[in-house]
C-alpha positions in Angstrom: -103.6 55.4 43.5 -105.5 58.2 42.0 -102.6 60.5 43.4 -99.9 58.2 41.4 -101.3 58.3 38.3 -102.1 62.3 38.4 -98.6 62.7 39.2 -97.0 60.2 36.2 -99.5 62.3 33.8 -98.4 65.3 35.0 -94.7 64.3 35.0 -95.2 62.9 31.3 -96.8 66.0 29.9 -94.0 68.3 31.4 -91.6 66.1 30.2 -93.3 66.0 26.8 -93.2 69.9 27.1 -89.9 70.1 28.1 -88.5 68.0 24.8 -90.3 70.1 22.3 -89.3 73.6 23.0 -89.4 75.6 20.2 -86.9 78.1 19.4 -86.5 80.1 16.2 -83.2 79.4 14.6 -81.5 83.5 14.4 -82.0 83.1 18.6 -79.7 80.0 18.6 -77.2 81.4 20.9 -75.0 77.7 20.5 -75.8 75.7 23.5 -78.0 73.3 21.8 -80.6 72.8 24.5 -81.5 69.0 24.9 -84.6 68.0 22.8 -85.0 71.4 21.7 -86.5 72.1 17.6 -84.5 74.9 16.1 -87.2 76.1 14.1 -86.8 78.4 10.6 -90.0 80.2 12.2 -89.7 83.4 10.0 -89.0 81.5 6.6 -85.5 83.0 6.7 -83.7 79.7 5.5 -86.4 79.9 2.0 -85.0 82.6 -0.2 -81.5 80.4 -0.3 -83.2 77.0 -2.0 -82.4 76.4 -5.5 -79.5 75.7 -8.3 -77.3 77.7 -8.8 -74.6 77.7 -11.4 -71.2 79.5 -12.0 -69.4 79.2 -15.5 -66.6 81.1 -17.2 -66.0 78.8 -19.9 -63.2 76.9 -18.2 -64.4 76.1 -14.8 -68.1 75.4 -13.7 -69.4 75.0 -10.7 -73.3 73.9 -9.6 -74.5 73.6 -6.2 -78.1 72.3 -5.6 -79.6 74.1 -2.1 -82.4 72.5 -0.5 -84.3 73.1 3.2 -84.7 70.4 5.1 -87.1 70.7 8.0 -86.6 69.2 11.4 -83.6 67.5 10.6 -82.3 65.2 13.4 -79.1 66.4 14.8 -78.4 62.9 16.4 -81.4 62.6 18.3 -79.9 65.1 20.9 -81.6 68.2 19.3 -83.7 68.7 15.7 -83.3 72.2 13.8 -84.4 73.5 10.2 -81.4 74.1 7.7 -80.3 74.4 4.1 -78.4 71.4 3.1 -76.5 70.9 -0.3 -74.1 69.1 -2.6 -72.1 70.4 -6.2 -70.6 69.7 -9.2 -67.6 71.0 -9.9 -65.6 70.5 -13.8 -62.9 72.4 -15.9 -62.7 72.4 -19.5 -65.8 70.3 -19.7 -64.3 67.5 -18.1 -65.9 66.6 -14.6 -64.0 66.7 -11.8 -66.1 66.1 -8.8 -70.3 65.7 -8.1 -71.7 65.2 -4.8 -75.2 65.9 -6.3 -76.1 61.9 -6.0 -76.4 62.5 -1.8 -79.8 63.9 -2.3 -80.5 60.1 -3.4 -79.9 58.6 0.6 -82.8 60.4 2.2 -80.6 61.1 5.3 -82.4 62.5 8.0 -79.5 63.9 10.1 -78.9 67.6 7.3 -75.0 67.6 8.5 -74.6 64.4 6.6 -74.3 66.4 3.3 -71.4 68.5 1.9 -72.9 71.8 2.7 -75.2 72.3 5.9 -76.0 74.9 8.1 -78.6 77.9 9.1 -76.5 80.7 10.7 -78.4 83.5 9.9 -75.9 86.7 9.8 -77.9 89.8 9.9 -74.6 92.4 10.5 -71.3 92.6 9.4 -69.1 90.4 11.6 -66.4 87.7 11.3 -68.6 85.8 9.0 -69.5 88.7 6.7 -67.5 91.6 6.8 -69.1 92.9 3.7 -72.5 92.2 4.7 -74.7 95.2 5.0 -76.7 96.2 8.1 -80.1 94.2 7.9 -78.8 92.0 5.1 -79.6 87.9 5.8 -77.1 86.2 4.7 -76.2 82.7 5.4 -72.9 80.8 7.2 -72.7 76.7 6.4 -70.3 74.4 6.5 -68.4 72.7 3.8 -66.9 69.7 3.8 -64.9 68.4 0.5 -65.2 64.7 0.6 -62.0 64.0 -1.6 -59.2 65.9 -0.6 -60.7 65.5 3.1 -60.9 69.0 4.1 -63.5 71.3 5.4 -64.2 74.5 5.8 -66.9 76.9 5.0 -68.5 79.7 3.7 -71.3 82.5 4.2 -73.5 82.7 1.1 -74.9 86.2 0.2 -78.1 86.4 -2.1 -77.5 89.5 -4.5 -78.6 90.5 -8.1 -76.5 90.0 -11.4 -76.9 91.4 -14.7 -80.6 91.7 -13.5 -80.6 87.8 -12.4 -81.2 86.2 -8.8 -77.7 84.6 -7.8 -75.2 84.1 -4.6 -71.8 85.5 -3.4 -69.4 82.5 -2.2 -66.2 82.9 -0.6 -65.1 79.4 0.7 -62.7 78.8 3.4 -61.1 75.9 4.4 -60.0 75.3 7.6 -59.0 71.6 8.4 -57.2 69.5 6.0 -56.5 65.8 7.1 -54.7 62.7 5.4 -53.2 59.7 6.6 -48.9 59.6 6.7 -47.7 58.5 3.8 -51.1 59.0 1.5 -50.4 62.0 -1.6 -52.0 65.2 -1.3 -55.2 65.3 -3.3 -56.0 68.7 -4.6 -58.9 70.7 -3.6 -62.3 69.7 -5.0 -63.2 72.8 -6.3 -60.7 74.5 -7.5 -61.3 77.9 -6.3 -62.6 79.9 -3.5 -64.5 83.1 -4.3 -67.8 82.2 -7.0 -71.1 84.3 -8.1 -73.6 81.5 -9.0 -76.5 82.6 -11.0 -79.9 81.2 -9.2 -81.4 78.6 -12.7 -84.9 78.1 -13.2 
């Protein structure tokens, strides 16, 4: 009997083990690994939180950026990401806000408009401008009105001696149903500097 229940302990703490593996998020090699907590060990995920806002005068656009930690991914895995929502008008008159998710305390990050923690460290596919070293950031988008989604690497940067981000959105699945009209493009736009607000 003794035996038994030395061998269910041992079997439930390697299981236990086994379930909680740890593994810092810019080692993600995309095989999420049952169980597994993608972890923003090094803080990279940090400098990205905040508002940001672009305006010209005729078009504005705010996205809200906020880290959510251990985020459940379905059950099947759990990782650390930067999830966000916007507001979009032109002309002062509002076209779209998604700000109003923050409000549903999901615990699953991909539920919002923008999610994701791709860390892009080199100049690649994602980033060809990115400089050697630089952290950027890859999400994905997803615009809930004109049901398309796409998405976008977001590079911190410096303007006119102010903290903001470089945004170059783009969309890559568009979907309606036969016979429904076309419903334009949430934010109207693709390429945005949005200065960091206090």
């Amino acid at each position: 009997m003794k035996n038994k229940l030395f061998f269910l302990l041992i079997l439930c703490i390697t299981k236990g083990f086994s379930q909680n593996q740890v593994i810092n998020i810019i080692d993600d090699n995309g095989e999420p690994i049952h169980g597994a907590y993608y972890k923003d060990i090094d803080s990279l995920l940090n400098p990205f939180v905040g508002r940001y806002v672009f305006d010209n005068g005729q078009k504005r656009l705010k996205f809200v950026l906020q880290k959510m930690i251990h985020s459940s991914m379905s059950g099947v895995y759990f990782e650390d990401l930067i999830v966000g929502e916007f507001e979009y008008s032109e002309n002062g008159v509002l076209i779209t806000s998604t700000l109003n998710n923050f409000n549903y305390g999901w615990i699953n990050g991909a539920k919002h408009n923008i999610s994701g923690n791709l860390i892009v460290d080199k100049p690649s596919g994602l980033c060809d401008d990115c400089l050697p070293g630089e952290k950027a950031l890859h999400v994905g988008y997803v615009d809930p009105y004109a049901h398309a989604i796409g998405s976008f690497t977001i590079r911190r940067m410096v303007m006119n001696g102010q903290d903001a981000i470089h945004i170059d959105i783009g969309y890559e699945v568009g979907t309606r149903q036969a016979g429904e009209p076309v419903v334009p493009l949430s934010i109207r736009g693709r390429e945005f500097v949005l200065i960091k607000q206090p």
